[in-house]
C-alpha positions in Angstrom: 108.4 111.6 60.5 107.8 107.7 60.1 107.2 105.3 62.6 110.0 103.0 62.7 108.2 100.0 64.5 110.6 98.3 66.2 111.1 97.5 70.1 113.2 95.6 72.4 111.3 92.8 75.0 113.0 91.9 78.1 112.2 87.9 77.8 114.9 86.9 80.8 116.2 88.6 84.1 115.8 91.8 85.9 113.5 93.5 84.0 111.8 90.6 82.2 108.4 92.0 80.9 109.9 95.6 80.0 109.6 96.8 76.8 112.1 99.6 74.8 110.6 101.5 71.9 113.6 101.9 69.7 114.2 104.6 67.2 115.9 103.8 63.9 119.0 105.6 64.4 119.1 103.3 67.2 119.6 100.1 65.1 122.8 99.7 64.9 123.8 99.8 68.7 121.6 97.2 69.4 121.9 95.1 66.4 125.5 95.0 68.1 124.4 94.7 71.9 122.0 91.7 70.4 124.9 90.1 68.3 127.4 90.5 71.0 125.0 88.9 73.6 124.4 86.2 71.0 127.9 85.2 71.0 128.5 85.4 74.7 125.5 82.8 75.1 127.0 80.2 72.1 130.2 80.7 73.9 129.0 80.0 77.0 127.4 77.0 76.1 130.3 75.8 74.7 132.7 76.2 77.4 134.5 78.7 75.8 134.6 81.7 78.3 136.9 82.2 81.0 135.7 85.1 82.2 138.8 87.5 81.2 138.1 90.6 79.6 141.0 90.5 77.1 138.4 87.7 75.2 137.2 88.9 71.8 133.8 87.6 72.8 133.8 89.2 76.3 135.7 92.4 75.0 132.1 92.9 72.3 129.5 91.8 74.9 130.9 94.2 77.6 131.8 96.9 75.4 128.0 96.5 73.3 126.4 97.0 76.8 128.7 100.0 77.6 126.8 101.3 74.6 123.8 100.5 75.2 124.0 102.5 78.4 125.9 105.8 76.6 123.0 105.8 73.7 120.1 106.4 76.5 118.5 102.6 75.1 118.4 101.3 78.3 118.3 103.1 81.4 119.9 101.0 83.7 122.3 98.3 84.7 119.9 95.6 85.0 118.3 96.3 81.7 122.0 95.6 80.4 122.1 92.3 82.2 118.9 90.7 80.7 117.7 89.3 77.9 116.0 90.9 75.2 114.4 90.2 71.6 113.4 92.6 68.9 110.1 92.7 68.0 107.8 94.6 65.7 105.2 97.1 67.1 101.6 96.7 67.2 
């Protein structure tokens, strides 16, 4: 079996500083959770949210973390409520 190489870095909130080796079957959960959490942010910063779940952008975010969660890639609530980059492995 290959190494796949990949991890998630907590770089912001309750977990900053944890890291999540992922597994390649993995990728397309989080390439969600991070696009979903990407959106939420440029949203945010627009003004755009109103906090409602019936939003598209909320709908994505809060249904990516659901995910997240139901996939056994993170382990807990708070790891859903930070921040995280994908990095390669060393």
């Amino acid at each position: 079996m290959s190494k796949f190489g990949y991890k998630l870095v907590c770089v912001d909130g309750e977990t900053k500083g944890d890291e999540v080796i992922l597994k390649k079957k993995q990728l397309p959960t989080v390439a969600k959770f991070l696009r979903a959490h990407l959106n939420w942010e440029i949203a945010s910063a627009a003004d755009e949210i109103d906090h409602t779940p019936h939003q598209p952008v909320c709908y994505d975010y809060f249904e990516a973390m659901g995910l997240m969660l139901d996939e056994g890639v993170f382990k807990s609530k708070y790891q859903v409520r930070s921040s995280w980059h994908l990095a390669e492995q060393e």
